[in-house]
VOROKOL-130102 format. One record per residue (C-alpha): x, y, z. Coordinates in steps of 0.001 Angstrom, whole numbers, plus 524288, in hexadecimal, padded with zeros to 5 digits. Layout:
<recs>
[[X; Y; Z]]
...
</recs>
This chain:
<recs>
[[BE60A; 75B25; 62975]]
[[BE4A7; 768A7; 62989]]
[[BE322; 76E5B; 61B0C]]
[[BED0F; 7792B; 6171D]]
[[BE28B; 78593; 616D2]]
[[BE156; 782D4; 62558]]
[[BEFD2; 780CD; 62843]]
[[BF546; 785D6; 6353D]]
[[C0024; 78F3D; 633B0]]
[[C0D14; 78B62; 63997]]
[[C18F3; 791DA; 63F27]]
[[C2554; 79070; 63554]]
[[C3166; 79185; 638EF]]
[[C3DE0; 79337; 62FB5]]
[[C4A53; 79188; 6351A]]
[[C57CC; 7941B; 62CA8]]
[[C61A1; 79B7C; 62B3A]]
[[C648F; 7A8CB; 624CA]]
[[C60F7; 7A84D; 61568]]
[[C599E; 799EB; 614E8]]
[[C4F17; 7A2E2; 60FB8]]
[[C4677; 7A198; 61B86]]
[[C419A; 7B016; 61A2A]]
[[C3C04; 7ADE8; 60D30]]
[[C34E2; 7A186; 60F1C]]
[[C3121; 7A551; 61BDF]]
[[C2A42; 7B04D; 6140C]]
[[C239A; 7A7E6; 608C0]]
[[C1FBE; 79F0B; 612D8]]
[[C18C5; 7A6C3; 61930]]
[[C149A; 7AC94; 60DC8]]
[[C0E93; 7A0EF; 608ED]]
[[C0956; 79B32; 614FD]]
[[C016C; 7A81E; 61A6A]]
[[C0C08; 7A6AE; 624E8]]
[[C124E; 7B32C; 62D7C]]
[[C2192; 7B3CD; 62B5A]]
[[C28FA; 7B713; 63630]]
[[C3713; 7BAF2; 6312B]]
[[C3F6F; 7BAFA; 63D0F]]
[[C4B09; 7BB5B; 636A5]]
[[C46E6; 7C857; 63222]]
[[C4483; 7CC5A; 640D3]]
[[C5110; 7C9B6; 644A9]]
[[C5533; 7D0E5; 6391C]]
[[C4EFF; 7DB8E; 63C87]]
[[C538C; 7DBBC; 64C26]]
[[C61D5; 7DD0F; 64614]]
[[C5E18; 7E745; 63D72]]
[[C59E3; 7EE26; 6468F]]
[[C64E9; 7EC91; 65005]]
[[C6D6A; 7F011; 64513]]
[[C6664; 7FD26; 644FF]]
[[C65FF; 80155; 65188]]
[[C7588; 7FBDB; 653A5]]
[[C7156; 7F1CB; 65C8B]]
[[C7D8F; 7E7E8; 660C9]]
[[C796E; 7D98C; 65A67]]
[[C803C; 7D558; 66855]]
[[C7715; 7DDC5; 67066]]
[[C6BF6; 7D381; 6730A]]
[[C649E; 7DAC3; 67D38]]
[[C641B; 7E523; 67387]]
[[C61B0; 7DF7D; 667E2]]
[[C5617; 7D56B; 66EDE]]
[[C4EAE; 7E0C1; 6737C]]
[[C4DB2; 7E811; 6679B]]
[[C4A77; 7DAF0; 66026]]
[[C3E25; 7D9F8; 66AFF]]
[[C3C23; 7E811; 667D7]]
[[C3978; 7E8AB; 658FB]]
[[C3016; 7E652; 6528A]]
[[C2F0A; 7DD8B; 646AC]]
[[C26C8; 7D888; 63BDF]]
[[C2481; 7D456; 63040]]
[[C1A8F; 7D8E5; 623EB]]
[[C1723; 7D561; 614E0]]
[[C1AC0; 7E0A6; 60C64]]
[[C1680; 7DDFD; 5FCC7]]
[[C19D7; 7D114; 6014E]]
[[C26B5; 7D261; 6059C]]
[[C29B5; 7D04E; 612DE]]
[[C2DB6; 7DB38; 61B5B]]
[[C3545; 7DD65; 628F7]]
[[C30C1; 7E958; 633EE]]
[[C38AD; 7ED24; 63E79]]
[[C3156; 7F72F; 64744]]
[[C296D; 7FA00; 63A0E]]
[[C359E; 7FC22; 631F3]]
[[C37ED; 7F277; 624B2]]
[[C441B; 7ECC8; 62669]]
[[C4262; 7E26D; 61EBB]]
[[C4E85; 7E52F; 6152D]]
[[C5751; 7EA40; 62202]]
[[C57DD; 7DDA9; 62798]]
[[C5D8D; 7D553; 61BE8]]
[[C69DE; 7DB31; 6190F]]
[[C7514; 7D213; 61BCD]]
[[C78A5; 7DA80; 62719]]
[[C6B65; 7D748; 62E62]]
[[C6B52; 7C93A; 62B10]]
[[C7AB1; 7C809; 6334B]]
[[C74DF; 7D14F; 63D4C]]
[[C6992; 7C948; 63F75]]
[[C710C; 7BC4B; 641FF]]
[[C7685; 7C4AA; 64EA4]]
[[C6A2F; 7C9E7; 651B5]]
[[C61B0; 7BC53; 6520D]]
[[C6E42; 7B77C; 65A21]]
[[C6884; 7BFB2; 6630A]]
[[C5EBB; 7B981; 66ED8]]
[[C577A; 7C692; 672E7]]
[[C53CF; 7C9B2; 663EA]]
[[C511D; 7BA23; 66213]]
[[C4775; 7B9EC; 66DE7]]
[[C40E0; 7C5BE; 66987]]
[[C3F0B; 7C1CC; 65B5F]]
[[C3B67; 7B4E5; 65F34]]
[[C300A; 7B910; 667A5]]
[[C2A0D; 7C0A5; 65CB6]]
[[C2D2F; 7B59E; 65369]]
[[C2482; 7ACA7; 65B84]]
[[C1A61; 7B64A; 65BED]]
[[C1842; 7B852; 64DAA]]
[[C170F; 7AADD; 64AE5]]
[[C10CA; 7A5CF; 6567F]]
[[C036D; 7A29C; 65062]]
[[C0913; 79BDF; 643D4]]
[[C0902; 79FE6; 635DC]]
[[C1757; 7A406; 63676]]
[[C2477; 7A184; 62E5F]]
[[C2EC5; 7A62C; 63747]]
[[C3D32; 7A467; 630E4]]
[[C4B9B; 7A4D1; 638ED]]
[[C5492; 79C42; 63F3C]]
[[C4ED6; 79870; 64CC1]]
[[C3F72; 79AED; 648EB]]
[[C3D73; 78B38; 64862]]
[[C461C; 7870E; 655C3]]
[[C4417; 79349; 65DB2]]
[[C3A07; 79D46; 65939]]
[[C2F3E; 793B4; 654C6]]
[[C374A; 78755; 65B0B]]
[[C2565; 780C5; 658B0]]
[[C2375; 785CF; 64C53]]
[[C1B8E; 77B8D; 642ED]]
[[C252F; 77D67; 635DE]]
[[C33ED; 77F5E; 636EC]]
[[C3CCD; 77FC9; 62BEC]]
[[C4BD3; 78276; 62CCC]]
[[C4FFB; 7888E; 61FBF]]
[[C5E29; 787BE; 61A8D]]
[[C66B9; 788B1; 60F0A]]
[[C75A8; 78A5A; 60CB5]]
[[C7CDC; 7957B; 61281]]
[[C8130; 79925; 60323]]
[[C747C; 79953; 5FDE8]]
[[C6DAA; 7A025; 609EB]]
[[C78EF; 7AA75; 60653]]
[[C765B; 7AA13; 5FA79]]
[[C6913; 7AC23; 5FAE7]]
[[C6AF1; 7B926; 603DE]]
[[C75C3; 7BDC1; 5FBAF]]
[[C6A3E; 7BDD4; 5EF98]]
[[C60FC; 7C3AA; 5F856]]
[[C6AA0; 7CF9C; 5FC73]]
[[C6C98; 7D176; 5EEC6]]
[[C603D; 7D19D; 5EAA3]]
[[C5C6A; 7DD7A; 5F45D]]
[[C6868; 7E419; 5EEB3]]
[[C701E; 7E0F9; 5FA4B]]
[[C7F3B; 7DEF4; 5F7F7]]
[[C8462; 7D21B; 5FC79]]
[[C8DE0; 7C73D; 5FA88]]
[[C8A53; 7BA86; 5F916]]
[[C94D7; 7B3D8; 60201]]
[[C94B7; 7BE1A; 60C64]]
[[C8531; 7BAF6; 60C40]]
[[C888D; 7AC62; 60CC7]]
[[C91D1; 7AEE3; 61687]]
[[C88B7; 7B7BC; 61E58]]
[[C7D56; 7AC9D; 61CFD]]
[[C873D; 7A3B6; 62479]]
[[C8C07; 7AC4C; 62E6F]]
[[C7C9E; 7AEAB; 6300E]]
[[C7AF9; 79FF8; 63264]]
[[C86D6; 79E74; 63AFA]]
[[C7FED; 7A8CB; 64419]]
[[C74CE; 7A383; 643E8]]
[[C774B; 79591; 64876]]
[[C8030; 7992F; 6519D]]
[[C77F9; 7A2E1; 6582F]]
[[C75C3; 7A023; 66787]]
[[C668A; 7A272; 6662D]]
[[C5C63; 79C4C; 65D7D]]
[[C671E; 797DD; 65443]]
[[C63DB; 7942F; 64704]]
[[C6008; 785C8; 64879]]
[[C5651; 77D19; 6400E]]
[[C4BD6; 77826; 64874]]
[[C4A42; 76A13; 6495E]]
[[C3DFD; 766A7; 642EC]]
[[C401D; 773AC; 637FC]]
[[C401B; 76E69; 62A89]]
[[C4B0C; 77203; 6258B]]
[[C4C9C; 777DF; 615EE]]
[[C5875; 779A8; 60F28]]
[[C5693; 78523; 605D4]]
[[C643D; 7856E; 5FE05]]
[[C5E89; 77F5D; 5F1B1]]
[[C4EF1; 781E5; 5F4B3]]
[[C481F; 78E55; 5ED7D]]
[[C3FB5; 795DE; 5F6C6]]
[[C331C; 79055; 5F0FE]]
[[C38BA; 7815D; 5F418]]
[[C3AD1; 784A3; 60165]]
[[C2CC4; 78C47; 60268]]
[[C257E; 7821D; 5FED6]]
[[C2D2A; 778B5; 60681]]
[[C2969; 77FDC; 610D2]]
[[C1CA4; 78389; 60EF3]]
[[C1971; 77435; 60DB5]]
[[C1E7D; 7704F; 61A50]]
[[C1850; 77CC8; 62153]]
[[C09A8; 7780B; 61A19]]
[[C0BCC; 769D9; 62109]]
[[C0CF3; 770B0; 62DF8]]
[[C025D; 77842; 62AAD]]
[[BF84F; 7708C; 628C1]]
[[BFDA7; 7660E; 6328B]]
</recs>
């Protein structure tokens, strides 16, 4: 058997849906692993900011596909803190106001802007070493990725959970409208015609209601080692 130091690095894949906390582990994983993290839930964040800005109709696919193949978007480590570019602009605090997050349910509804994030998904994490979190990453975007996980936890805590993080930014917000918004985020996104959320059969699935985000880590981060060094 292969001895950690010479590990190969795996595709991960973390399914879920809205506020499971698959952002932030997808982050310390990677972190801790020397992995790349690929936050596409941030890129199709960022495609309905920016439809939002130029008045683009959520119901105009053509549209809205073709500007989604158009921009360009990545990712960068700022004092450590992770940070979001759209054509070289930080929009990293734009695109997580509760506004954007029930935009972006339409938007990822949509199968132009799916196709074109998609591609550039696979080609980011194409060669391995990659944590890519969102709802169809393990059953459509990286259907042979080595690790899958599905991450839940209660609609009322996920809520919860956003409602502390709005607050914290100095965001005003109500907890049951941001409960209630959590499950009309869900709703949309099972129901959605393409690449609906959907746990892949052989993801391991992790509750998160009652788990700290260190539990979960290192849950994690154990299972991805085995693969590893499989």
């Amino acid at each position: 058997m292969k001895s950690y130091a010479m590990a190969n690095k795996v595709i991960v894949a973390i399914d879920g849906p809205s506020g499971a906390g698959k952002s932030t582990l997808s982050k310390l994983l990677a972190k801790q692993l020397g992995y790349i993290n690929i936050d596409t839930g941030a890129m199709y964040r960022s495609v309905a900011w920016v439809a939002k800005q130029r008045s683009i109709a959520l119901d105009d696919h053509p549209h809205l596909g073709a500007m989604a193949a158009d921009l360009d978007i990545s990712f960068a480590s700022i004092d450590g803190l992770e940070h979001v570019f759209v054509d070289g602009v930080d929009v990293s605090e734009q695109i997580r106001t509760p506004e954007i997050s029930l935009l972006t349910a339409q938007v990822a509804a949509c199968p132009e802007v799916r196709q074109a994030l998609v591609e550039l998904q696979r080609k980011l994490g194409a060669d391995g070493g990659v944590v890519l979190e969102g709802r169809d990453i393990g059953t459509v975007v990286f259907p042979q990725a080595q690790v899958k996980f599905f991450l839940s936890a209660s609609a009322s805590e996920r809520g919860k959970r956003r409602y502390e993080e709005l607050i914290a930014r100095g965001i005003d917000a109500d907890l049951k409208q941001t409960i209630a918004e959590v499950e009309e985020r869900d709703a949309a996104d099972r129901a959605r015609e393409h690449s609906p959320l959907l746990k892949a059969d052989d993801a391991i699935a992790i509750d998160s209601t009652s788990m700290s985000i260190s539990e979960v880590l290192n849950q994690m981060a154990a299972i991805i080692k085995e693969y590893e060094v499989a």
